[in-house]
mmCIF file as Biopython writes it, N, C-alpha, C and O atoms, coordinates in Angstrom:
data_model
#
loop_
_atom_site.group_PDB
_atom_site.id
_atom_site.type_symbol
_atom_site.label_atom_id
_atom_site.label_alt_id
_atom_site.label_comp_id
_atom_site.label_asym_id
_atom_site.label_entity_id
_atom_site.label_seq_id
_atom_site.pdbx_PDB_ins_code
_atom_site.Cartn_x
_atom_site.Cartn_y
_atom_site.Cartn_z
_atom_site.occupancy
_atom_site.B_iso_or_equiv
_atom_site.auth_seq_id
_atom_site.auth_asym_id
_atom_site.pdbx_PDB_model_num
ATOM 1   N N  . UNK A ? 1  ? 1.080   5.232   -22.307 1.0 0.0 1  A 1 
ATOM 2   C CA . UNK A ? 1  ? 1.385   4.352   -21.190 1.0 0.0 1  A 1 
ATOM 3   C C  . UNK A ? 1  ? 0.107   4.097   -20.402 1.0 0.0 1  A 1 
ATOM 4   O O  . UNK A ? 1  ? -0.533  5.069   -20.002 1.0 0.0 1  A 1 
ATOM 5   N N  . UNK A ? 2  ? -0.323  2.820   -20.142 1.0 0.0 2  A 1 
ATOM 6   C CA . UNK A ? 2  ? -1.144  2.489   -19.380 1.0 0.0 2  A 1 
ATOM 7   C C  . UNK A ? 2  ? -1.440  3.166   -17.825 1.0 0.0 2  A 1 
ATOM 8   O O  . UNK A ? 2  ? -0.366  3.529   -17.347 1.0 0.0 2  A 1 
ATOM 9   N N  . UNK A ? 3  ? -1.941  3.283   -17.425 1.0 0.0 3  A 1 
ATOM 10  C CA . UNK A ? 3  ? -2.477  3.771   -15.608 1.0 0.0 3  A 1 
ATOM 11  C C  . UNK A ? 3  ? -2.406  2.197   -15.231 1.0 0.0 3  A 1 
ATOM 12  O O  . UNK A ? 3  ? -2.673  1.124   -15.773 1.0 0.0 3  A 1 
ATOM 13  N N  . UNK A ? 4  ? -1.823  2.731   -13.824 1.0 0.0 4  A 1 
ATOM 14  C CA . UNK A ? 4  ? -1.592  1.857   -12.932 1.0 0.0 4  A 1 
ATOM 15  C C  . UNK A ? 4  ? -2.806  1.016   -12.401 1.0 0.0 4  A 1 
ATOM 16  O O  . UNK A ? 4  ? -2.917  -0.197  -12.228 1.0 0.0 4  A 1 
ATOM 17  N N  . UNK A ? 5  ? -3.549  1.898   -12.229 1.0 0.0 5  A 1 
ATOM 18  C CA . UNK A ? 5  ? -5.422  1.836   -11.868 1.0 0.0 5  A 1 
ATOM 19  C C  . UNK A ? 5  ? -5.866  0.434   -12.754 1.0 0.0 5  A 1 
ATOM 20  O O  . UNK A ? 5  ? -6.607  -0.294  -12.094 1.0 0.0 5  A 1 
ATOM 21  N N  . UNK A ? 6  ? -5.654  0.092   -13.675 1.0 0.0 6  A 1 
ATOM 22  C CA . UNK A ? 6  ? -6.550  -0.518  -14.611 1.0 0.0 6  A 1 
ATOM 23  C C  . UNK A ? 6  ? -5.307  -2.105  -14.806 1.0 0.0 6  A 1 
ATOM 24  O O  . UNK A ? 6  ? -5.754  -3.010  -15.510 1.0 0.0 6  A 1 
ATOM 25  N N  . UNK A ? 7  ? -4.148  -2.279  -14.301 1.0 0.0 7  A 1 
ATOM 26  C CA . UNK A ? 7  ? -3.478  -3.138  -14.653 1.0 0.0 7  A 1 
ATOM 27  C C  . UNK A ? 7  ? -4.014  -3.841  -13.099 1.0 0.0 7  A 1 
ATOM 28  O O  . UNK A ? 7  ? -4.037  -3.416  -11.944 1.0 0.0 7  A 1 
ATOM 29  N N  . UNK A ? 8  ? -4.436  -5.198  -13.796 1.0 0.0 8  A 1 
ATOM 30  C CA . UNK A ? 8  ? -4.181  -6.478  -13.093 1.0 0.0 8  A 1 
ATOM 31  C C  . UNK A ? 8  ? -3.687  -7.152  -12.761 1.0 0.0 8  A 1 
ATOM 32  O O  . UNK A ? 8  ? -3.645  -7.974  -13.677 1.0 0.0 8  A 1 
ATOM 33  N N  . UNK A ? 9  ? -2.870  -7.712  -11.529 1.0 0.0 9  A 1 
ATOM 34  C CA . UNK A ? 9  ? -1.753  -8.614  -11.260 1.0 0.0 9  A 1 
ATOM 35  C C  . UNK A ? 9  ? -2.570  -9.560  -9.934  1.0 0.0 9  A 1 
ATOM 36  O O  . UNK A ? 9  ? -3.483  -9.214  -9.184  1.0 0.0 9  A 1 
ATOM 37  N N  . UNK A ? 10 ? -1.844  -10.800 -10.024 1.0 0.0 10 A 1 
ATOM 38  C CA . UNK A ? 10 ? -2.054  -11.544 -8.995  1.0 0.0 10 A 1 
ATOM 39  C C  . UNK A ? 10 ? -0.997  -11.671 -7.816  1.0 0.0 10 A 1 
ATOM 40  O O  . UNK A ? 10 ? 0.185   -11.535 -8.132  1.0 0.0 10 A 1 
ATOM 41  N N  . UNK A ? 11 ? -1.235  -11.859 -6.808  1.0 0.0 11 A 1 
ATOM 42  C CA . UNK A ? 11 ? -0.278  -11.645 -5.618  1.0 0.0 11 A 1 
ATOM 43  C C  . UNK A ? 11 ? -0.630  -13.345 -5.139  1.0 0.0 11 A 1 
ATOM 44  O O  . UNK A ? 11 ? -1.666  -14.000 -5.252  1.0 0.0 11 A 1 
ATOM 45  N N  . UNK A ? 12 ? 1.034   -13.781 -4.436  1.0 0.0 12 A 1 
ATOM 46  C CA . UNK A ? 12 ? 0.402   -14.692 -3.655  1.0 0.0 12 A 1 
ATOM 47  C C  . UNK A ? 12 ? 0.232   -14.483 -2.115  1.0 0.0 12 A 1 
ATOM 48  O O  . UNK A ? 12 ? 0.153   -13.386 -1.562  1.0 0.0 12 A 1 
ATOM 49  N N  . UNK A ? 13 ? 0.186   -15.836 -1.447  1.0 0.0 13 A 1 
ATOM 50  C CA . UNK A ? 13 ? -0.085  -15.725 0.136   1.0 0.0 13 A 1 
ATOM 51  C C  . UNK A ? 13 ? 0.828   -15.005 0.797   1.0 0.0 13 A 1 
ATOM 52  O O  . UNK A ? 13 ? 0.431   -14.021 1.421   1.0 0.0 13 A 1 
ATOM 53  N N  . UNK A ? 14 ? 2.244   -15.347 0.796   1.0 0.0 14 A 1 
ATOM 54  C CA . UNK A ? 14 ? 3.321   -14.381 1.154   1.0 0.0 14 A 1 
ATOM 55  C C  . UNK A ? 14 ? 3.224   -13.109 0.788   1.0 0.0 14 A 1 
ATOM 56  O O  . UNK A ? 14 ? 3.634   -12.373 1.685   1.0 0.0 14 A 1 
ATOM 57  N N  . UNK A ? 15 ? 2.761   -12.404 -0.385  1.0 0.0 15 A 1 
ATOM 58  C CA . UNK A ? 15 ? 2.859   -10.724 -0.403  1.0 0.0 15 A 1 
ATOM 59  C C  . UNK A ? 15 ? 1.498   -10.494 0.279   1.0 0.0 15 A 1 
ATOM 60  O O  . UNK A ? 15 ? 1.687   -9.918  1.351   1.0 0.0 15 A 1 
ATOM 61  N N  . UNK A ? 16 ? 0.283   -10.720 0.062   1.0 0.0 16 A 1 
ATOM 62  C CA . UNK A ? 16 ? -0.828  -10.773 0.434   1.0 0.0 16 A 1 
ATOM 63  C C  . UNK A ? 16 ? -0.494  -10.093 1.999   1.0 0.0 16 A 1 
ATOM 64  O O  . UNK A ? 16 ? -0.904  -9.029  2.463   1.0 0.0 16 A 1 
ATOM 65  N N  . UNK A ? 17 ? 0.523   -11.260 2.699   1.0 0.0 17 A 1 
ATOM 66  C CA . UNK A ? 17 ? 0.116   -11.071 4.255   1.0 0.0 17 A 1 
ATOM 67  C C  . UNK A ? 17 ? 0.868   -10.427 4.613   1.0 0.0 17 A 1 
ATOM 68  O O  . UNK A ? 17 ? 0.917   -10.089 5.796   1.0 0.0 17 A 1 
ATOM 69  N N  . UNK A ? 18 ? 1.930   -9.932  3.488   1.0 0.0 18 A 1 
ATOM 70  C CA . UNK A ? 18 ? 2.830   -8.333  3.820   1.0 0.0 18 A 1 
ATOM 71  C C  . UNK A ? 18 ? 2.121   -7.308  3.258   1.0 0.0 18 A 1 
ATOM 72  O O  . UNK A ? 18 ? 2.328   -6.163  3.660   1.0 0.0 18 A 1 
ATOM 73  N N  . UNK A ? 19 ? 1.271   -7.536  2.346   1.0 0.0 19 A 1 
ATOM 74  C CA . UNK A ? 19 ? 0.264   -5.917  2.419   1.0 0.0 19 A 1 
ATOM 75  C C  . UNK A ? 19 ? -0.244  -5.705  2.989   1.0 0.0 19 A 1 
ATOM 76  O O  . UNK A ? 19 ? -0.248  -4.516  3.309   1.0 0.0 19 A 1 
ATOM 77  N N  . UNK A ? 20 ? -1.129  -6.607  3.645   1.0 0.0 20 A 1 
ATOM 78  C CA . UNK A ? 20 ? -2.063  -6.593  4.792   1.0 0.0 20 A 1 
ATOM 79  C C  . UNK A ? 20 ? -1.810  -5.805  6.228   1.0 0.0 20 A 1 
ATOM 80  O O  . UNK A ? 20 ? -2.620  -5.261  6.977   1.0 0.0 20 A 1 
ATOM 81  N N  . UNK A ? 21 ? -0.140  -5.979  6.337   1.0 0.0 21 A 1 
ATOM 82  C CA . UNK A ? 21 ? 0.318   -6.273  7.943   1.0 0.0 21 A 1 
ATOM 83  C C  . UNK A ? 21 ? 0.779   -4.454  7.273   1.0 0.0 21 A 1 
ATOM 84  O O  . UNK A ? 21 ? 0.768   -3.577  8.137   1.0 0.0 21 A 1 
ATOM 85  N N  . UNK A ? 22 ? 1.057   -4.123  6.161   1.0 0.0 22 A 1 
ATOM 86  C CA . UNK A ? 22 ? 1.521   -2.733  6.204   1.0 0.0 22 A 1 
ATOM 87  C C  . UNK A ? 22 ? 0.211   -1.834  6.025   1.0 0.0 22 A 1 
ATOM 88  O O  . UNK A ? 22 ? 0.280   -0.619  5.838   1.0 0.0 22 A 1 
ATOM 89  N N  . UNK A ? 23 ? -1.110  -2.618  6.108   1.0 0.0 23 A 1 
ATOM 90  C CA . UNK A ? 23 ? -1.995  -1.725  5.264   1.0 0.0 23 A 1 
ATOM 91  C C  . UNK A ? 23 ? -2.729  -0.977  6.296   1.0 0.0 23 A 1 
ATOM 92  O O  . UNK A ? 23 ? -2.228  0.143   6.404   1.0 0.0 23 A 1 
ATOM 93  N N  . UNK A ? 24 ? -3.688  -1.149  7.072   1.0 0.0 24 A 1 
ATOM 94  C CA . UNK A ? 24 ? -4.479  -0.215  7.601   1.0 0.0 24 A 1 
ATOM 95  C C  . UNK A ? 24 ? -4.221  0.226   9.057   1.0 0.0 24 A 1 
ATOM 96  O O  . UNK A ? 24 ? -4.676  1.267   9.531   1.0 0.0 24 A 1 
ATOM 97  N N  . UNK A ? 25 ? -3.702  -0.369  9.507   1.0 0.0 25 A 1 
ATOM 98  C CA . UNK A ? 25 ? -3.036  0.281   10.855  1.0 0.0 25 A 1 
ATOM 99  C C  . UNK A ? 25 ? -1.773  1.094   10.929  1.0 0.0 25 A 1 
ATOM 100 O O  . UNK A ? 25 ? -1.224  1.531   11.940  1.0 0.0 25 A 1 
ATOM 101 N N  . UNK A ? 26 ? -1.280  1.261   9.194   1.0 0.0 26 A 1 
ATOM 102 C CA . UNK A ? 26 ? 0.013   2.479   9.171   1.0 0.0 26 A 1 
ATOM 103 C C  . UNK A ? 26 ? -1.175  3.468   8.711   1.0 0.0 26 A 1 
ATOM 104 O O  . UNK A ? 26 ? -1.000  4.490   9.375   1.0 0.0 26 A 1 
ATOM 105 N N  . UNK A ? 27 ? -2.052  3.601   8.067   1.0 0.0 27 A 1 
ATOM 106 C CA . UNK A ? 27 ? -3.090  5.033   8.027   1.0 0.0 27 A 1 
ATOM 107 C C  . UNK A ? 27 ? -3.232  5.631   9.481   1.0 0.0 27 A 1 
ATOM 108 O O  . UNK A ? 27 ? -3.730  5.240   10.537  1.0 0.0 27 A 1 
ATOM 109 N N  . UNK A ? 28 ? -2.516  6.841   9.018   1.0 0.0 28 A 1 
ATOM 110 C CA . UNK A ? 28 ? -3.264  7.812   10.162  1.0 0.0 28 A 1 
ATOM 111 C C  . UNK A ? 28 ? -4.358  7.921   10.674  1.0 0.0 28 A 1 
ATOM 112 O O  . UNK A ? 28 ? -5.247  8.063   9.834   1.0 0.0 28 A 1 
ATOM 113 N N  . UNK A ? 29 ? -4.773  7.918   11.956  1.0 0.0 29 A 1 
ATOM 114 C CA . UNK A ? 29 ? -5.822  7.143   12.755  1.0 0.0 29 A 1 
ATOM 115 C C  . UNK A ? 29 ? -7.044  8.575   11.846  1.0 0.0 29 A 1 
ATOM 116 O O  . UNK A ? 29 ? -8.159  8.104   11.621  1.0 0.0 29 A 1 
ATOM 117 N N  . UNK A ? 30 ? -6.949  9.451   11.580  1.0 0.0 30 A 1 
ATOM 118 C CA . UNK A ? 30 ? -8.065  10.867  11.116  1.0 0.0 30 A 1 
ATOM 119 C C  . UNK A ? 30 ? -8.654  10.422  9.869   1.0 0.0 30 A 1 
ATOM 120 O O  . UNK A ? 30 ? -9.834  10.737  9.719   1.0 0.0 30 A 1 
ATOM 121 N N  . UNK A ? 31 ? -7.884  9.505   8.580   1.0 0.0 31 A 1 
ATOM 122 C CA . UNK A ? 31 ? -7.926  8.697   8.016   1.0 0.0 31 A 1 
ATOM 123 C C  . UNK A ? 31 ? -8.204  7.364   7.698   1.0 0.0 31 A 1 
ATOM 124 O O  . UNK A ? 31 ? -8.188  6.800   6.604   1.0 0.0 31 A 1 
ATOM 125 N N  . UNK A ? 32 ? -8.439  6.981   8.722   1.0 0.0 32 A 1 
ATOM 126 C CA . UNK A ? 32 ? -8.876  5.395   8.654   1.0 0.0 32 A 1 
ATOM 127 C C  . UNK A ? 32 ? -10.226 5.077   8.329   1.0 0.0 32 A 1 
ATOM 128 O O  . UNK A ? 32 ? -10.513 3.888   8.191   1.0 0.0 32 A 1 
ATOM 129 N N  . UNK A ? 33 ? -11.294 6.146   8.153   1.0 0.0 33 A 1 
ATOM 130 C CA . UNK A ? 33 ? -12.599 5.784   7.713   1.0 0.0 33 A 1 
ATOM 131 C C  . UNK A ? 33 ? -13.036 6.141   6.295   1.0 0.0 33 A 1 
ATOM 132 O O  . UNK A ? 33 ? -14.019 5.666   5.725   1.0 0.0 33 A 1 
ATOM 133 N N  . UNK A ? 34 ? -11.896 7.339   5.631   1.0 0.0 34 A 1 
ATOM 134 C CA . UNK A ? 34 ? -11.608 7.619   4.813   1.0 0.0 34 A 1 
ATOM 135 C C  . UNK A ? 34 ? -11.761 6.569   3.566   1.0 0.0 34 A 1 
ATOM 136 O O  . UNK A ? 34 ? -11.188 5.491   3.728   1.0 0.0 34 A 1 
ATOM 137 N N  . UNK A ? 35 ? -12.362 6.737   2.528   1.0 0.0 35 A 1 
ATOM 138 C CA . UNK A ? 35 ? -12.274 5.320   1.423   1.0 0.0 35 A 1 
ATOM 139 C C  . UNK A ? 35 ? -11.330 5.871   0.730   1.0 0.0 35 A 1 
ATOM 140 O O  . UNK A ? 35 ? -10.629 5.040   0.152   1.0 0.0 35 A 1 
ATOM 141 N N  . UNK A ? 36 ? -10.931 7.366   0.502   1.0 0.0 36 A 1 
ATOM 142 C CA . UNK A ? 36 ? -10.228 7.779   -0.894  1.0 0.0 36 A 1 
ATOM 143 C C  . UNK A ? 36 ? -8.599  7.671   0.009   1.0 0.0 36 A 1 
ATOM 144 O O  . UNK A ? 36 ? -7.512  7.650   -0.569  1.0 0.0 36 A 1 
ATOM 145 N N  . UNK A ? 37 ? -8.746  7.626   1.175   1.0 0.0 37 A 1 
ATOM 146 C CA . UNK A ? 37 ? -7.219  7.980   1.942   1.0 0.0 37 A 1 
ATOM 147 C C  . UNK A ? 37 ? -7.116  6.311   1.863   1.0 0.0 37 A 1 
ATOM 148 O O  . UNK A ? 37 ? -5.954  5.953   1.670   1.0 0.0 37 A 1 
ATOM 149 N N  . UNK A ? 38 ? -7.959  5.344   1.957   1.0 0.0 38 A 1 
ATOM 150 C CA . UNK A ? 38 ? -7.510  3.826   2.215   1.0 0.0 38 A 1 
ATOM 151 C C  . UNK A ? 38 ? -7.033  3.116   0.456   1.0 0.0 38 A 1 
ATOM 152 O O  . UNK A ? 38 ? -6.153  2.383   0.005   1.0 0.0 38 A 1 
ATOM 153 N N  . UNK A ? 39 ? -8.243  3.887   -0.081  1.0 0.0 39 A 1 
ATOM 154 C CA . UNK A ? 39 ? -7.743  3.505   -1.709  1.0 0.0 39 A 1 
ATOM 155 C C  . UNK A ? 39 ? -6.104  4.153   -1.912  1.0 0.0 39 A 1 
ATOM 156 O O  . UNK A ? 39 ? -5.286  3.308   -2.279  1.0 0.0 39 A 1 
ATOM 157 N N  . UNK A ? 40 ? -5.531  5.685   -1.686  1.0 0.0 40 A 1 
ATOM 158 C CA . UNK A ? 40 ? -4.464  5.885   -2.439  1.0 0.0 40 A 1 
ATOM 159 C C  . UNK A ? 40 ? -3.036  5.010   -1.456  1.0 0.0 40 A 1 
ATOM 160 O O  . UNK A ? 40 ? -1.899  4.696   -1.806  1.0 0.0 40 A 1 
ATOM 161 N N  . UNK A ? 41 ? -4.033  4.792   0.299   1.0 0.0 41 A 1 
ATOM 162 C CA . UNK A ? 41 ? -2.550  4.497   0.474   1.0 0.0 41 A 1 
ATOM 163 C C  . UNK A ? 41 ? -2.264  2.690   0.000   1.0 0.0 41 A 1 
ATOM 164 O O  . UNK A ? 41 ? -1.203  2.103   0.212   1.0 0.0 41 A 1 
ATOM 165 N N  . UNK A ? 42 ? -3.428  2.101   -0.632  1.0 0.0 42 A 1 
ATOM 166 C CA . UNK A ? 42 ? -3.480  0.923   -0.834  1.0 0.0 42 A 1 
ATOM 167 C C  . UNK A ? 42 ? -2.228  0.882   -2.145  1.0 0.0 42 A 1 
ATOM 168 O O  . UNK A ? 42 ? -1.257  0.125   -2.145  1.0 0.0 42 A 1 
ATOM 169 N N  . UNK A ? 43 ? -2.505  1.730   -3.033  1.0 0.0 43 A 1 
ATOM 170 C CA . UNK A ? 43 ? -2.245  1.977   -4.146  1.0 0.0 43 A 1 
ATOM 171 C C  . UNK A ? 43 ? -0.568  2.309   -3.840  1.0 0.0 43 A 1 
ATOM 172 O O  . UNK A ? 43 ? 0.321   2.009   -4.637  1.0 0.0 43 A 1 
ATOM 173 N N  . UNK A ? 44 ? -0.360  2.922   -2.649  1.0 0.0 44 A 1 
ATOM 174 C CA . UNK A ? 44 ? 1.405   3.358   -2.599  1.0 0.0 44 A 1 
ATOM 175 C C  . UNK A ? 44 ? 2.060   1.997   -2.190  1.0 0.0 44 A 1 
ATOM 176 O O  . UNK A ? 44 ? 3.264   1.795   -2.346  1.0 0.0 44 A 1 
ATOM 177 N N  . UNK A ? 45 ? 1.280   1.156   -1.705  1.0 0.0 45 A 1 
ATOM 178 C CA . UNK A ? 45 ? 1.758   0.087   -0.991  1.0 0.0 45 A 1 
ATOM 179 C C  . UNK A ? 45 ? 1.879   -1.243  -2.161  1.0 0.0 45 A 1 
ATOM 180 O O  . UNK A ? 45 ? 2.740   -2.123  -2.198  1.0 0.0 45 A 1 
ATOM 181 N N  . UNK A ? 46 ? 0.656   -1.028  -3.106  1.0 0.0 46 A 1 
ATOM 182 C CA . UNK A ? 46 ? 1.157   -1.688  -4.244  1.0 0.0 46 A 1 
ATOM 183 C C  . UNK A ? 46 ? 2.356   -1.066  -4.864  1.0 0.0 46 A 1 
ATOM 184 O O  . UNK A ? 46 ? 3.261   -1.866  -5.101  1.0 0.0 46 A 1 
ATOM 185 N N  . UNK A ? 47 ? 2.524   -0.106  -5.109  1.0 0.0 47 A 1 
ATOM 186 C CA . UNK A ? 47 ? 3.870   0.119   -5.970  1.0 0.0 47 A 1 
ATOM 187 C C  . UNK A ? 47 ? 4.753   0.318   -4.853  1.0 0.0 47 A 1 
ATOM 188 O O  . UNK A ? 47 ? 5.646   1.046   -5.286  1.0 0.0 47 A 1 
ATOM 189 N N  . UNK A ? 48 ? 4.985   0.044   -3.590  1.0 0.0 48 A 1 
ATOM 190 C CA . UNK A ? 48 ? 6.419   -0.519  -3.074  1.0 0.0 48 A 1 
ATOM 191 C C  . UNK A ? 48 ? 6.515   -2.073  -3.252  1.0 0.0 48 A 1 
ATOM 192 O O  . UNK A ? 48 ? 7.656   -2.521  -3.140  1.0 0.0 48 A 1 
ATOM 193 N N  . UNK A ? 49 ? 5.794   -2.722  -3.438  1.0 0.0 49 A 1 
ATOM 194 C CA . UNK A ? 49 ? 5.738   -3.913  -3.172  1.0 0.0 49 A 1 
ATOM 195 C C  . UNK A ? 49 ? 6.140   -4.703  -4.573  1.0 0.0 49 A 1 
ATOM 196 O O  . UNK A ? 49 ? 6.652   -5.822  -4.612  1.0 0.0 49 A 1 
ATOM 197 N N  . UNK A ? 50 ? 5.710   -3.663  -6.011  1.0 0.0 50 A 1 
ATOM 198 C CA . UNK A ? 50 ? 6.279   -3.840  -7.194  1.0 0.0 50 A 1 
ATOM 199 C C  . UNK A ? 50 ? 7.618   -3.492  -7.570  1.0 0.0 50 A 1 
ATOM 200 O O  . UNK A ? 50 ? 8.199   -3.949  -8.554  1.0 0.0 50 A 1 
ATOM 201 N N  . UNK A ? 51 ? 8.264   -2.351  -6.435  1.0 0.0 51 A 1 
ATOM 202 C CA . UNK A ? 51 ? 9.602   -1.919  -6.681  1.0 0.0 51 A 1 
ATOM 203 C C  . UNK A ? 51 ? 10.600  -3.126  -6.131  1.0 0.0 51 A 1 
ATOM 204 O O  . UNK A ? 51 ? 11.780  -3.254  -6.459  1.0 0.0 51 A 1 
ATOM 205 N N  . UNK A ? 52 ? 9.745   -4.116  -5.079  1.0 0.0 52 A 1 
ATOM 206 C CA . UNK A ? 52 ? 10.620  -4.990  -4.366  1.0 0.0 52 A 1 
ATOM 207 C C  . UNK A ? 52 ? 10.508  -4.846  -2.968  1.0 0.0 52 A 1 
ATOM 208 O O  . UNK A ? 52 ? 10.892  -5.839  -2.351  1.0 0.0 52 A 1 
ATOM 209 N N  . UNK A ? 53 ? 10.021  -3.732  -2.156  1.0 0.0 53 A 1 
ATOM 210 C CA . UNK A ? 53 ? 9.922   -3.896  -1.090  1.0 0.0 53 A 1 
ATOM 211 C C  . UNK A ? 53 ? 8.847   -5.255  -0.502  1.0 0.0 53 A 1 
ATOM 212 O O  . UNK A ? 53 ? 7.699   -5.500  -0.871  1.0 0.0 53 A 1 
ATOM 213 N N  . UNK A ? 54 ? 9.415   -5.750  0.191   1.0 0.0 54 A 1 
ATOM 214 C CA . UNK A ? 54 ? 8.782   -7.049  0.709   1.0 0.0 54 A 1 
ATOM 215 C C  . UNK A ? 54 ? 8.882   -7.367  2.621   1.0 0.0 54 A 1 
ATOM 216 O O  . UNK A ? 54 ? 8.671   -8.414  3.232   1.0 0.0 54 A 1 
ATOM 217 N N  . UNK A ? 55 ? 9.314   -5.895  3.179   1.0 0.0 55 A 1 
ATOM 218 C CA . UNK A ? 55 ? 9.854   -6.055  4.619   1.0 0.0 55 A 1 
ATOM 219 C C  . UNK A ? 55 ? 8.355   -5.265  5.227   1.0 0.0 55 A 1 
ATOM 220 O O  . UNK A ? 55 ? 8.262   -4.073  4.935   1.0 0.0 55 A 1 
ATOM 221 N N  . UNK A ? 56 ? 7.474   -5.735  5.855   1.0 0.0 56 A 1 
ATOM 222 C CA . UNK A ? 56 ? 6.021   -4.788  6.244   1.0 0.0 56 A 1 
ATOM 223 C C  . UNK A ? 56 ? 6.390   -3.602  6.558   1.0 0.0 56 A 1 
ATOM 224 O O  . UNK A ? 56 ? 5.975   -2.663  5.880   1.0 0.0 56 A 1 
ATOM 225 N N  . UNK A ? 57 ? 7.328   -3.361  7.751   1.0 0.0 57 A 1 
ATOM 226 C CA . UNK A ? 57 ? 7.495   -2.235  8.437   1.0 0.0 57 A 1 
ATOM 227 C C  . UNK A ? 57 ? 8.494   -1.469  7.479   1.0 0.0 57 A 1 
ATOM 228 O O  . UNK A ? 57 ? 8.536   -0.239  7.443   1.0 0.0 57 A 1 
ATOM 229 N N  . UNK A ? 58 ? 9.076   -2.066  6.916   1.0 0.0 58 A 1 
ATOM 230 C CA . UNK A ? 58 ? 9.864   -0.705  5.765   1.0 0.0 58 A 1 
ATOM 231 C C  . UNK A ? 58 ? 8.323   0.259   4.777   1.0 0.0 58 A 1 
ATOM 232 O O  . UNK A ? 58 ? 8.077   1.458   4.651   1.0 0.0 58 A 1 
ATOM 233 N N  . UNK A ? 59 ? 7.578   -1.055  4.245   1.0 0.0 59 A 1 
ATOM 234 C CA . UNK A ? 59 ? 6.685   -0.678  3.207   1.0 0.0 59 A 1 
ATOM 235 C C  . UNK A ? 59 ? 5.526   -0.118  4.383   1.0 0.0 59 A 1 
ATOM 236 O O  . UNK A ? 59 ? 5.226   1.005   3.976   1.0 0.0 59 A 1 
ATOM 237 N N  . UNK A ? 60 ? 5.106   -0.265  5.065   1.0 0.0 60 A 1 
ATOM 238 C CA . UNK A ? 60 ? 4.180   0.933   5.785   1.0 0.0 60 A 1 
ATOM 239 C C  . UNK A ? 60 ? 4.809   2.055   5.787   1.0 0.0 60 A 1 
ATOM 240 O O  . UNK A ? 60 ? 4.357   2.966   5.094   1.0 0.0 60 A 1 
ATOM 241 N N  . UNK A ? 61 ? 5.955   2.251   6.536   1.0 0.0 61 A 1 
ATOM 242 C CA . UNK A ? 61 ? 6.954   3.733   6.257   1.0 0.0 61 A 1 
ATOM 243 C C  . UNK A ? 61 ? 6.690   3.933   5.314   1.0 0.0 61 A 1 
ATOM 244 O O  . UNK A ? 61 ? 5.653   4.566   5.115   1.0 0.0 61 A 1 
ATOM 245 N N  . UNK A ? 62 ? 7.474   3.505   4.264   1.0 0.0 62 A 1 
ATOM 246 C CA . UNK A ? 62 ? 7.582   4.144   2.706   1.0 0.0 62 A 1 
ATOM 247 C C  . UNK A ? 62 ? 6.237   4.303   2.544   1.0 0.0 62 A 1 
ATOM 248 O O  . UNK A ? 62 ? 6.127   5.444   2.992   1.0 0.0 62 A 1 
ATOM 249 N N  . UNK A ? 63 ? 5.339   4.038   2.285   1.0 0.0 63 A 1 
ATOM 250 C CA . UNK A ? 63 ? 4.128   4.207   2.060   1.0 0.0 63 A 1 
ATOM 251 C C  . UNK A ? 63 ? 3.437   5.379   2.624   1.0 0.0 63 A 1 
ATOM 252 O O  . UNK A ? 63 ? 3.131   6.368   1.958   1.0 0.0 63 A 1 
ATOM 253 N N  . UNK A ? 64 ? 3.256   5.260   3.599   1.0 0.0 64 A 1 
ATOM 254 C CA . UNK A ? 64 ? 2.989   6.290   4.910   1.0 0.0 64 A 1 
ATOM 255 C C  . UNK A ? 64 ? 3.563   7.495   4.331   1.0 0.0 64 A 1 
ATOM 256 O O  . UNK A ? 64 ? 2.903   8.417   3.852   1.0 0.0 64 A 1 
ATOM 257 N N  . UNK A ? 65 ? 4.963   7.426   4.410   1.0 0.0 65 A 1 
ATOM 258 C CA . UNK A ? 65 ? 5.459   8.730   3.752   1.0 0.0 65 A 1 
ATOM 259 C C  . UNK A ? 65 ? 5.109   9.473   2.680   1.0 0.0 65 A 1 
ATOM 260 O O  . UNK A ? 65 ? 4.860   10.677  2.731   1.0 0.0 65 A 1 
ATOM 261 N N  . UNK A ? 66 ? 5.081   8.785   1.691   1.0 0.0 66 A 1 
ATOM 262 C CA . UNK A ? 66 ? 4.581   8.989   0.643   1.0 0.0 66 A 1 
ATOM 263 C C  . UNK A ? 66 ? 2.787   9.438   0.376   1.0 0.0 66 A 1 
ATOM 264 O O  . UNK A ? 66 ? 2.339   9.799   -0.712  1.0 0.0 66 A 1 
ATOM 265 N N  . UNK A ? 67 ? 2.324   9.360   1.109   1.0 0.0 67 A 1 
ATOM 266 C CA . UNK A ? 67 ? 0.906   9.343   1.625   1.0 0.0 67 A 1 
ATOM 267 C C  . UNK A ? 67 ? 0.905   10.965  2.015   1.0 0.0 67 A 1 
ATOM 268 O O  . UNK A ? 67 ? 0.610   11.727  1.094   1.0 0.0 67 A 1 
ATOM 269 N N  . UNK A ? 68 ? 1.136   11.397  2.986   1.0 0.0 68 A 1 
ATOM 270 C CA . UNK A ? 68 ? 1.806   12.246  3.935   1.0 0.0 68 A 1 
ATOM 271 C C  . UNK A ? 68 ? 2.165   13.226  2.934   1.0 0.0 68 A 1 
ATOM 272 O O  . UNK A ? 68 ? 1.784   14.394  3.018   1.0 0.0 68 A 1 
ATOM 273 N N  . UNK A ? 69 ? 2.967   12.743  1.883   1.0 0.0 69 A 1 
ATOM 274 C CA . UNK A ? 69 ? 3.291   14.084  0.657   1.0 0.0 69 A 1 
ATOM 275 C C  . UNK A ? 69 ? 2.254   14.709  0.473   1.0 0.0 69 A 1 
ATOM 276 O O  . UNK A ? 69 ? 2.236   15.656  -0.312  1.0 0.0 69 A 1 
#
């Protein structure tokens, strides 16, 4: 099975400006300068966003949480 890491997909303007709005201001502020804490939570936020989540503030949570594990 392929890694997630290495698969390419295109997003449009609408998901774009829901990753965006869930992405760096749900990182924990101790974290925010962090590259490896901004890369994995980038990475949780892509795979909510592939499961279907499409609501910002659900997918920062979920994300966040998941981060947090």
């Amino acid at each position: 099975m392929a890694s997630s890491h290495n698969v390419e997909r295109v997003y449009g303007p609408d998901s774009l400006r829901i990753m965006a709005a869930a992405s760096y201001k749900s990182l924990p502020a101790k974290f925010r300068e962090n590259e490896r804490a901004k890369r994995k939570l980038a990475l949780l936020i892509l795979r909510h966003i592939e499961r279907g989540e499409h609501d910002p503030s659900r997918l920062a949570c979920s994300a966040v949480i998941d981060f947090l594990r």
